[in-house]
N, C-alpha and C positions, 0 to 999 in steps of 0.2 A: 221472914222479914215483913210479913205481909204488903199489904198495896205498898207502891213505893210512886210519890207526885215524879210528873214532868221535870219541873225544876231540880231533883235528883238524876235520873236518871241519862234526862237529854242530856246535858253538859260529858258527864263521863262517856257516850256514846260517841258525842262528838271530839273529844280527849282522846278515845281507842280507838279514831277510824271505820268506827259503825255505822255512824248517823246515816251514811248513806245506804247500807243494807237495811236499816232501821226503817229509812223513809219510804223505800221501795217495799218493803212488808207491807207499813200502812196503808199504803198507796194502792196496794192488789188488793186485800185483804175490805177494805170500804168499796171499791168496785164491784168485788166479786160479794157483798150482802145486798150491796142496792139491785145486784142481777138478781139475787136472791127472793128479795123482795119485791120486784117486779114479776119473778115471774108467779110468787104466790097470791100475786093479786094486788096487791098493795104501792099504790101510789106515792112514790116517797120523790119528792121534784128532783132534789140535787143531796148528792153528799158532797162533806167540808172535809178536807185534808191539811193539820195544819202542817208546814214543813218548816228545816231546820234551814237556816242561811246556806249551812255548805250545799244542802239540795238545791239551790239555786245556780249555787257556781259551776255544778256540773252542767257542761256543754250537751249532755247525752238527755237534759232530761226530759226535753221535746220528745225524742223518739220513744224515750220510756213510758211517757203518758200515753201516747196514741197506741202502743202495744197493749197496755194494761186496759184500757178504754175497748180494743178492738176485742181481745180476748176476752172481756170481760161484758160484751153487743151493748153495750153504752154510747151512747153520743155526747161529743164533748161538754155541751151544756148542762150535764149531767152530773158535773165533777166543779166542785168549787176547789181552788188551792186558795188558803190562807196565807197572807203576810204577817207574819209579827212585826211588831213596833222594832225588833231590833232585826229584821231582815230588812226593813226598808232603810235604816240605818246605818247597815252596815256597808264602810266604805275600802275592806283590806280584799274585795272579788274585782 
């Protein structure tokens, strides 16, 4: 199928109850390249995580971030999360 966009994919994510194992992939996986790139040398200020609304409604996801953050020797300033226009939006959390 080759590349498949966001607006494919996220929606059925969020359809099957993935988004949230989805987000938490992203979410390590950009931590653990910015450790990456730090530790090769390379000054990268912040990385951006954009997430899905339902990553939001999870109660858990404070703890999840400072895990991923800790395991990953980041400091919080390190880590941008993005809002979509429809997370801020959304009024069914």
């Amino acid at each position: 199928m080759g590349n498949i966009p966001p607006n494919r994919f996220i929606p059925l994510a969020e359809e099957t109850g993935l988004i949230g194992t989805l987000g938490h992939w992203a979410l390590k996986e950009a931590c653990k390249q910015m450790n990456q790139w730090r530790e090769a040398g390379i000054e990268v200020p912040t990385v951006a995580v954009n997430m899905s609304p339902i990553n939001f409604q999870n109660l858990h996801l404070p703890g999840l971030i400072a895990d991923v953050l800790s395991y990953s020797a980041l400091i919080p300033s390190s880590l941008t999360l993005e809002l979509t226009k429809r997370t801020v939006l959304d009024t069914t959390g």
